[in-house]
N, C-alpha and C positions, 0 to 999 in steps of 0.2 A: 690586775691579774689575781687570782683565787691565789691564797696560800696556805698553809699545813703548818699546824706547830707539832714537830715530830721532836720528840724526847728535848722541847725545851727549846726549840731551834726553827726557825719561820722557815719553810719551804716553798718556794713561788715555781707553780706549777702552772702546765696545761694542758686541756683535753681535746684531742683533734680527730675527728672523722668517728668510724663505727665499724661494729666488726670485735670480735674476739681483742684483749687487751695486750698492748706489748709497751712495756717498761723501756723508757729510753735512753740509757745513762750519756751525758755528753760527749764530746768530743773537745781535748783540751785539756791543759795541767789544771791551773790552778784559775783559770778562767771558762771553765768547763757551764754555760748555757747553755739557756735555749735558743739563743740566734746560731750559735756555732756551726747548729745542722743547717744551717743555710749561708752561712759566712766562712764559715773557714776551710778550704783548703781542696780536698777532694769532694768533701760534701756539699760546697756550693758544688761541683760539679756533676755529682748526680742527683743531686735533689731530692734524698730520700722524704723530705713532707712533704711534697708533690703528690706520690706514688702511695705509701704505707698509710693515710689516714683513710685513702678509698675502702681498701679493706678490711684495716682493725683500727680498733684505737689508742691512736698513739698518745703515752702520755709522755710528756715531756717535762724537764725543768731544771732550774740552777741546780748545782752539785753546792752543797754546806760550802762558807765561805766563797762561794763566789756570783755575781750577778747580785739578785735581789734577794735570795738568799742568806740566812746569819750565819754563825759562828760561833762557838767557844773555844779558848786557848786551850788545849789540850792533848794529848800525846794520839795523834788519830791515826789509823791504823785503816785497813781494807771495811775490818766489821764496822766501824761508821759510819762506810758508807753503804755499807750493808746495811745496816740500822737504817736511814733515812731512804734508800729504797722498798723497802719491806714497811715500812711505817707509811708510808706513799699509797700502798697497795691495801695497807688495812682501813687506813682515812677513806679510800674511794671503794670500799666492800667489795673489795678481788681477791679473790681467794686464790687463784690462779693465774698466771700473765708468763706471753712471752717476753723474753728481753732480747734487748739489742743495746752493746757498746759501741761508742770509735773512739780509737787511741785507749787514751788514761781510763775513760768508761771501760772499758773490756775489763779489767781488772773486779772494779766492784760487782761487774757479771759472772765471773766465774766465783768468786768468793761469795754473791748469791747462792747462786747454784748447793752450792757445798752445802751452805749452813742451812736452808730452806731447800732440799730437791722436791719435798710436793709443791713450794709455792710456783716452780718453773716450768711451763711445756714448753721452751726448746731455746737455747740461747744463738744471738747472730754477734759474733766477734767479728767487728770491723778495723781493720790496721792497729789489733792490739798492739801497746808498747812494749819495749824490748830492749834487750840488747846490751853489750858492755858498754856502748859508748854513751845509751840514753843511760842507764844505773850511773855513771860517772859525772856526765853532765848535769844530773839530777842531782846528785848527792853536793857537787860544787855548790847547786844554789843554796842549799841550805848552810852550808859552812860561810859563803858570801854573807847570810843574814847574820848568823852568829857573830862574826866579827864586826859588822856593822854595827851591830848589839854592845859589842864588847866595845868598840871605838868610842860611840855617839849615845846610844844611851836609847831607850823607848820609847821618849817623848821627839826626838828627830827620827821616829821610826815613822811612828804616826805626821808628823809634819810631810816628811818625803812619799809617805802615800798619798796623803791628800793633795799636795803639789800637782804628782806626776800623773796621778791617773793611769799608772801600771798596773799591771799584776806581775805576779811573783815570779812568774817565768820571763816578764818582759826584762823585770827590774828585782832580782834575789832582794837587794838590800831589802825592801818595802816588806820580804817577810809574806808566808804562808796566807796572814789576815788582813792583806793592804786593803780589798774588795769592802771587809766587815768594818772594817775604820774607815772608808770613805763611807760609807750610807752609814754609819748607825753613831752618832754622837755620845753617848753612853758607851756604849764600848769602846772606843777611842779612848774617851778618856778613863776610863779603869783599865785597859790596856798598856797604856801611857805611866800608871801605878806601881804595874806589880813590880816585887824585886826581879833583878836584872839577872841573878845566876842560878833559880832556880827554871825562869824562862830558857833561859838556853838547854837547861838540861832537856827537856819539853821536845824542844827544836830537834836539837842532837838526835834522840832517840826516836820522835818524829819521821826523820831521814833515812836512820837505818831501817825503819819498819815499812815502811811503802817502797824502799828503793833497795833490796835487800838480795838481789839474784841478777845475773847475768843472762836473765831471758824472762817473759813474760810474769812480772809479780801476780799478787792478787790470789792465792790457794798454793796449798802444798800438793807437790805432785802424787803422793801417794793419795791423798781425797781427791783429786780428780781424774785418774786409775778409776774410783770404784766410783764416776758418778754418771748415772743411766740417763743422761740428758741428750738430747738430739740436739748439737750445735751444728753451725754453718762457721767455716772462719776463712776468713777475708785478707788476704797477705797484702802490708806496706812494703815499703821498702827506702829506707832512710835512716841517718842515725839514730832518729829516738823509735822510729817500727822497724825492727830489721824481721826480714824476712824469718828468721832463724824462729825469731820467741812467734810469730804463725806457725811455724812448723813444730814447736813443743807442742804446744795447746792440741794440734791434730793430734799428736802420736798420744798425749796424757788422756783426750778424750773416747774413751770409746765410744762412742756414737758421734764422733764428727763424722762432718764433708769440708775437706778444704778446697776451692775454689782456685786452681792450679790456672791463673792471671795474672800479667803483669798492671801495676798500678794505669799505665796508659792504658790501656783495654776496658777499665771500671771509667763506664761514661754513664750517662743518665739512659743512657738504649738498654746496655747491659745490666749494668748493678742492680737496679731496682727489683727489676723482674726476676733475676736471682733469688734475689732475699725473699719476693712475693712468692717466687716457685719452695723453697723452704720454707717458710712460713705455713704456706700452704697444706704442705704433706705433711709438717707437724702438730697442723689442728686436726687431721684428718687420722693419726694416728691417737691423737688425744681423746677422739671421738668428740 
């Protein structure tokens, strides 16, 4: 698979169909792929690369630390992932693309938007994350890692990842970078190195910065008030997508459409052709 070393960091990407460009950010915590959109959950069930490469081109690919994708240990924040989307865009000479998130993706799409509004003609939030319960259950894994830290030490961090074959959501202990330490032997082991209590500090504040509101992270509602982007947003409805953080994103966006469906209703008949019907009137408005 083609990859991108964006600010330092190998990005294993791909290019699918033709048509105007739409930026794909995954579906997924801390395992966020490019199989996702075919495996996991709702989107095996509508099959958005079915449908979305007929008309534009989708690009797709591992989110940092996860899949084929690298890593560095470091305090990461929404801009990160801003950072390796936007570096994605400039590797492949687009100046311009739509996006589309599901789940944890939604996040680094809105916080796109914000920092780059000309790089975006029109974002599609799919089952953005949310909610008190997902902030809570989020913030436990990362305090799970810590202690595990604090117990065992960083070299049984790296052993229990490589074992398990988790990821961080399956399995907190294995930590943020279990993905980067299973593929990358050098990392592992400088991983496995560093002092143990300035990692944690890393971690800690890691957790509060991603997980840091009681409805859809990823921008502050006052920069998404004044941002002119035509979104489409797409409501879940479960602990970690509550319905609730779909309905900020409407009310904070001025230019959304929300898509007033219950998750049983988004089948591969419906969803697709949605997203293709906005898509559509937002290249058309882009000229």
């Amino acid at each position: 698979m083609p990859t991108a070393l964006i600010d330092g960091i190998t990005t294993r990407y791909e290019v699918l169909g033709s048509g105007p460009p739409l930026l794909m950010y995954a579906p997924g915590g801390f395992d966020a792929t490019v199989g996702k959109w075919t495996t996991l959950g709702v989107y095996a069930r509508i099959k958005p690369l079915d449908y979305l490469p007929q008309k534009y081109t989708c690009i797709v690919f591992d989110r940092r630390e996860c899949g084929q994708s690298g890593g560095r240990v470091e305090r990461i924040t929404w801009s990160h992932y801003v950072a390796q989307g936007k570096g994605l865009l400039d590797h492949l000479n687009i100046k311009r693309a739509h996006l589309m998130g599901g789940c944890m993706g939604c996040s680094p799409v809105v916080a796109l938007g914000v920092a780059c509004p000309e790089a975006v003609l029109s974002m599609v939030l799919y089952w953005p994350v949310g909610g008190a319960r997902y902030r809570i259950n989020g913030q436990q894994r990362f305090t799970q890692h810590v202690a595990f830290v604090g117990q065992h030490g960083l070299a049984e961090v790296v052993a229990l990842a490589t074992r398990s074959g988790k990821s961080f959501g399956e399995d907190p202990r294995g930590g943020p970078w279990a993905s980067v330490i299973r593929r990358d032997r050098a990392f592992a082991e400088s991983y496995a190195r560093q002092d143990v209590d300035p990692y944690r500090l890393i971690v800690e504040a890691m957790g509060r910065a991603l997980l840091d509101r009681d409805t859809a992270p990823g921008a502050e509602p006052e920069d998404l008030l004044r941002l002119e982007i035509p979104a489409l947003v797409i409501p879940g409805r479960d602990p970690s997508h509550a319905t609730s953080a779909a309905r900020y994103l409407e009310e904070c966006l001025p230019k959304s459409q929300y898509w007033d469906i219950a998750p049983v209703g988004q089948t591969e008949d419906t969803a697709p052709a949605r997203i293709l019907q906005f898509l559509d009137s937002a290249s058309a408005l882009a000229g």
